[in-house]
C-alpha positions as CSV (number, residue, x, y, z in Angstrom):
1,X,14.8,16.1,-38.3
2,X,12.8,15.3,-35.1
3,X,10.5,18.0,-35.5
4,X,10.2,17.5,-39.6
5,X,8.9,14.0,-38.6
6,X,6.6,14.5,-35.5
7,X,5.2,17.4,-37.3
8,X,4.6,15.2,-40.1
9,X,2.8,12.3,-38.6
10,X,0.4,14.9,-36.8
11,X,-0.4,16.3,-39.7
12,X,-0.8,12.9,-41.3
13,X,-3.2,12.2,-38.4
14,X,-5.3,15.1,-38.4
15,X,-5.6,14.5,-42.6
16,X,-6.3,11.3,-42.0
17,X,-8.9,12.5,-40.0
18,X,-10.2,15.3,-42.4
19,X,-10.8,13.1,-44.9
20,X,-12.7,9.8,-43.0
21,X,-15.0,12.2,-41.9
22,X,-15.8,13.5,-45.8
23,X,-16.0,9.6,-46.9
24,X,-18.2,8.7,-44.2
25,X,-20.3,11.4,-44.1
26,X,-20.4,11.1,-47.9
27,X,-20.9,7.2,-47.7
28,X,-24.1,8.1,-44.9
29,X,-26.0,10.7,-47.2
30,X,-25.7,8.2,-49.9
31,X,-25.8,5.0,-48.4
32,X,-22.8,3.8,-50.3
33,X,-21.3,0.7,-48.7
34,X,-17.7,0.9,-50.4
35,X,-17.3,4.4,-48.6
36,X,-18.5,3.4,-45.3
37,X,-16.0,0.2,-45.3
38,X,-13.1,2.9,-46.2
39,X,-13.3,4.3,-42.5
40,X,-10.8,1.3,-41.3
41,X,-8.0,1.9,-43.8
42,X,-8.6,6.0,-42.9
43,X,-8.2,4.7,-39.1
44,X,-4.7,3.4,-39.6
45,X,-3.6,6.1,-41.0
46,X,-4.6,7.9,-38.2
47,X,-2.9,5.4,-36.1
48,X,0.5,5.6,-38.0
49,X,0.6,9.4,-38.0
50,X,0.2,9.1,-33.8
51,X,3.1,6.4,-33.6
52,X,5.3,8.8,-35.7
53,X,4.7,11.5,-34.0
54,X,5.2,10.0,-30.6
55,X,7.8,7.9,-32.0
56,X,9.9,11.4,-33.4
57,X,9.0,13.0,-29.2
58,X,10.3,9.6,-28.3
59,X,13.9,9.9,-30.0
60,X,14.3,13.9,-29.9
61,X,14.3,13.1,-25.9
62,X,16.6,10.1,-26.3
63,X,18.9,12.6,-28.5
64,X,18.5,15.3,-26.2
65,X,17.6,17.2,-28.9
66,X,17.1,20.8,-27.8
67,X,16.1,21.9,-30.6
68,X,12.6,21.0,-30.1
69,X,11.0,23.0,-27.4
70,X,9.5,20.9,-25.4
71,X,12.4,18.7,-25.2
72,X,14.1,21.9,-23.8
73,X,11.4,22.0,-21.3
74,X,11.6,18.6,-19.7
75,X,15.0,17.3,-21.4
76,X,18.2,16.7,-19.4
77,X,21.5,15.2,-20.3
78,X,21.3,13.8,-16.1
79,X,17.7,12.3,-16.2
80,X,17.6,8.4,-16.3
81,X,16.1,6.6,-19.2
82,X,13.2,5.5,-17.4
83,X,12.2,9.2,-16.4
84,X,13.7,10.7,-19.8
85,X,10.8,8.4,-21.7
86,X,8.3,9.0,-19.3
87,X,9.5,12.8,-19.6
88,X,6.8,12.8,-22.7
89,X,3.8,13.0,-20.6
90,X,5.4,15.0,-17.8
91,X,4.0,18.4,-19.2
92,X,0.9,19.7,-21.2
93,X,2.3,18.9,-24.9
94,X,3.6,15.8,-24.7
95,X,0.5,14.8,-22.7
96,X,-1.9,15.7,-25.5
97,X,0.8,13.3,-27.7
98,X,0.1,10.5,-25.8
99,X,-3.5,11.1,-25.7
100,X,-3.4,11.3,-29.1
101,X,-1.4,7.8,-29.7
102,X,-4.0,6.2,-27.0
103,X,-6.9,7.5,-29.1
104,X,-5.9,6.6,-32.6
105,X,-5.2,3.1,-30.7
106,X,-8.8,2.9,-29.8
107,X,-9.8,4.2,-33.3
108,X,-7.9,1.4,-34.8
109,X,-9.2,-1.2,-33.1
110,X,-12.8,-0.4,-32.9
111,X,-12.5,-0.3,-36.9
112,X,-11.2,-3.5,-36.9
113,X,-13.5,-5.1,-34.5
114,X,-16.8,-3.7,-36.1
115,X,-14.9,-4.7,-39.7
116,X,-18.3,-6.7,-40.9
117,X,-20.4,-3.7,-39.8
118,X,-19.3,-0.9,-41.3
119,X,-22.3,0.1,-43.2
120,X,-24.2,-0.4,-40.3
121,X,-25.0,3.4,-39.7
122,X,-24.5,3.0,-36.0
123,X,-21.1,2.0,-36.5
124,X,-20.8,4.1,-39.0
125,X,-21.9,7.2,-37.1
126,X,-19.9,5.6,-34.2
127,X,-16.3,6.2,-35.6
128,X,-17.4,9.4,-37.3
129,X,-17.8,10.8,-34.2
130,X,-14.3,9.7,-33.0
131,X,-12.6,10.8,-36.3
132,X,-14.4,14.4,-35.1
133,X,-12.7,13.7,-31.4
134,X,-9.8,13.1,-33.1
135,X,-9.4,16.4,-35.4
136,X,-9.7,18.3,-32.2
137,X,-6.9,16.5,-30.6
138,X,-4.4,16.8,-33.5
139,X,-5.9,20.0,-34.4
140,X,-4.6,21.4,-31.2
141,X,-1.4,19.8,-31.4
142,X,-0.9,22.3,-34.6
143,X,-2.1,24.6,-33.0
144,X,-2.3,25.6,-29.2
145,X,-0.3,23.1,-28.0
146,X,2.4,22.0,-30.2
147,X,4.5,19.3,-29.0
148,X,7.0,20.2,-31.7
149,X,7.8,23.8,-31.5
150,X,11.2,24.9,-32.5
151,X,13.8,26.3,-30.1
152,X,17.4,27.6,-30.9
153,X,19.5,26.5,-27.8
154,X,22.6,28.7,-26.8
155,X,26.2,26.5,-26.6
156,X,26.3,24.4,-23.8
157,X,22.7,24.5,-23.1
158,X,21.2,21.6,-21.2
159,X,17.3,21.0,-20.3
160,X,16.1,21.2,-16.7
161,X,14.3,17.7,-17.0
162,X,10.9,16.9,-15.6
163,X,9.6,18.0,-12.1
164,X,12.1,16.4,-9.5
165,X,8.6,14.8,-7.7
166,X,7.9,13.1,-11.2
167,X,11.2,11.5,-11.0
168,X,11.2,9.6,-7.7
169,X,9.4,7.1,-8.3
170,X,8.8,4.0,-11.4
171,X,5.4,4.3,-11.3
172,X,6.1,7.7,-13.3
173,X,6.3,5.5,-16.2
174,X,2.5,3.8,-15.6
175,X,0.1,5.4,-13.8
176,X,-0.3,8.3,-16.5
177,X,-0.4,5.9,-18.9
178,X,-2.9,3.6,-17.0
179,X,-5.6,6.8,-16.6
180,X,-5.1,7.9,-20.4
181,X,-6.4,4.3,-21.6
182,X,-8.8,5.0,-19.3
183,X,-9.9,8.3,-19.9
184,X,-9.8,7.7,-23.5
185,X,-11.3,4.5,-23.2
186,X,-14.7,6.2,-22.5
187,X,-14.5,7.7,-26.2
188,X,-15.7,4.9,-27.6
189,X,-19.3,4.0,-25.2
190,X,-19.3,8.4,-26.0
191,X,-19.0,7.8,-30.1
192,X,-21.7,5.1,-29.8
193,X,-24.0,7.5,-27.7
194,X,-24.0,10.3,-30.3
195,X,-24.7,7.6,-32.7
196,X,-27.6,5.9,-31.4
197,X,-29.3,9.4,-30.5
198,X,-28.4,10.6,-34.5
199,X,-29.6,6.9,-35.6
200,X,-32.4,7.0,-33.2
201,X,-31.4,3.5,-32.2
202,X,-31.9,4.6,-28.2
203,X,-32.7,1.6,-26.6
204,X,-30.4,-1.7,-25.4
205,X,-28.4,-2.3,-28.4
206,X,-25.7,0.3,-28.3
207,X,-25.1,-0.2,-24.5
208,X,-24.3,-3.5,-25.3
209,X,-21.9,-3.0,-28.2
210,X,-20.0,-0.9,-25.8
211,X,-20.5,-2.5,-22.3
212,X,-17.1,-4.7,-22.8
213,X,-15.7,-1.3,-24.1
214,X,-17.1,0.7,-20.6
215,X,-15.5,-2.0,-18.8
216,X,-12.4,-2.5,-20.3
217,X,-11.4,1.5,-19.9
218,X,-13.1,1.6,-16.6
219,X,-10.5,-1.3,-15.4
220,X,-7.5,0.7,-17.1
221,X,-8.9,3.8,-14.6
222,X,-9.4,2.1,-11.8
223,X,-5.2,0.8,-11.9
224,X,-4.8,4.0,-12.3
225,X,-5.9,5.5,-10.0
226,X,-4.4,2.4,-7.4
227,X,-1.3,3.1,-8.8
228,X,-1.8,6.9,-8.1
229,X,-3.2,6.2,-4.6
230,X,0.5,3.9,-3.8
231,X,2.6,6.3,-5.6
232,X,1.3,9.5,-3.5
233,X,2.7,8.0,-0.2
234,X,6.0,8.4,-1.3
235,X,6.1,11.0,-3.1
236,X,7.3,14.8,-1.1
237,X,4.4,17.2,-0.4
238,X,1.9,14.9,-0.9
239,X,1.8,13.1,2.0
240,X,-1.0,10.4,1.3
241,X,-3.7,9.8,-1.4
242,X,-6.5,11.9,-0.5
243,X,-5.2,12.9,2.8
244,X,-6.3,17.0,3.1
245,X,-4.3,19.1,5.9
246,X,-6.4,22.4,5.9
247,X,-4.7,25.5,5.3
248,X,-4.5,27.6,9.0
249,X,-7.4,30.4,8.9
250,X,-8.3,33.2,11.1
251,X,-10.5,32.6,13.9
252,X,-13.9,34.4,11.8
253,X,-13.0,32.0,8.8
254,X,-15.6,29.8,7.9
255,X,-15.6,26.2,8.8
256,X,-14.7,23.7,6.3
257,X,-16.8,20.5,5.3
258,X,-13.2,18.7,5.2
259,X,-11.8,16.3,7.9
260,X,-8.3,17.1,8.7
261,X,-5.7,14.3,8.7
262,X,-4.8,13.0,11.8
263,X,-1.5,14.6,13.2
């Protein structure tokens, strides 16, 4: 059941996808405004086939459901709830889910900011160019990284859960999040890039139709990477956010450019 639906809402995504990029392009070529102004309704779609998907991940870990392989790979009966949710982005797959779900946020939204604009071509070309960004993303996830792969559990079987050092600490639960709306974030000044090079529209305008949008992801990186800096001090092995304790070498090694950490 949990791998019917995510399965399902990724391939709902990636359709959706598919086929904003043939009404746009179409509605470009021929300057038709009623196909340009279908790109918003094409981005929910998008957005609803992320939040199924994630939503199916979401409730396969809640179940335990082993039956899923990924759920296998990071699923335990013995992990908290915090750690079993944040268990989705704890390994390549799920990771590409959640980018997926942050992306098709950012999809939505722009759509529905830039509502009265969408025959503007360098709007238009703007969330053609994320629709393309995000057929690779849910292309893969059908692909070469399928969140959703099926597994046949022997009796008894119970997961391993997550890394033990991704399970010591609450911000687990937000500083992966926190870089992804950042990291993704930047799709959107990207999008309007390609289009004011394909529009030739190359001078102030498109920087400032995506300055708020720079700034807004660049905020969500920097807490981030805060969080990441306080979270690496407590966590075993790591022993301080950027701290670097160089590996022993012979005598004829050469020198490094690094400073060691103080002992």
């Amino acid at each position: 059941m949990n791998r019917a639906l995510g399965l399902a809402g990724v391939i709902v995504a990636l359709g959706g996808s598919l086929m904003a990029i043939g009404v746009v392009a179409s509605g470009l070529r021929r300057r038709d405004r009623r196909l340009l102004a279908m790109a918003r309704p094409y981005a929910f779609i998008v957005l609803l086939g992320a939040v199924v998907s994630v939503g199916a991940m979401q409730r396969a870990l809640a179940m335990r459901d082993y039956t899923v392989e990924y759920v296998a790979q990071v699923g335990s009966s013995s992990t908290p709830t915090l750690f079993n949710i944040a268990a989705m982005w704890s390994a390549l797959e799920g990771s590409i889910l959640l980018w997926g779900l942050v992306l098709a946020g950012y999809l939505a939204v722009v759509a529905t900011k830039f509502r009265r604009r969408l025959d503007d071509p360098l709007v238009a070309w703007a969330l053609l160019t994320m629709f393309v960004v995000c057929v690779f993303f849910f292309g893969m996830m059908l692909t070469v990284s399928n969140p959703f792969q099926a597994h046949a559990p022997p009796a008894g079987f119970d997961g391993p859960g997550p890394n033990p050092l991704l399970q010591n600490h609450v911000l687990m639960a937000f500083h992966p999040p926190m870089l992804y709306l950042g990291y993704v974030g930047f799709t959107v000044p990207f999008a309007f890039a390609i289009a004011a090079l394909v529009t030739g529209r190359v001078g102030e305008g498109w920087l400032v139709e995506t300055r708020r949008w720079t700034l807004f992801a660049w905020g969500f990186l920097t807490a981030g990477i805060l969080l990441g800096a306080w979270w690496s001090y407590e966590v075993l092995g790591w022993g301080g956010y950027w701290g670097w304790d160089p590996v022993r070498r012979s005598p004829g090694a050469r020198r490094s450019c690094g400073t060691p950490v103080p002992r």
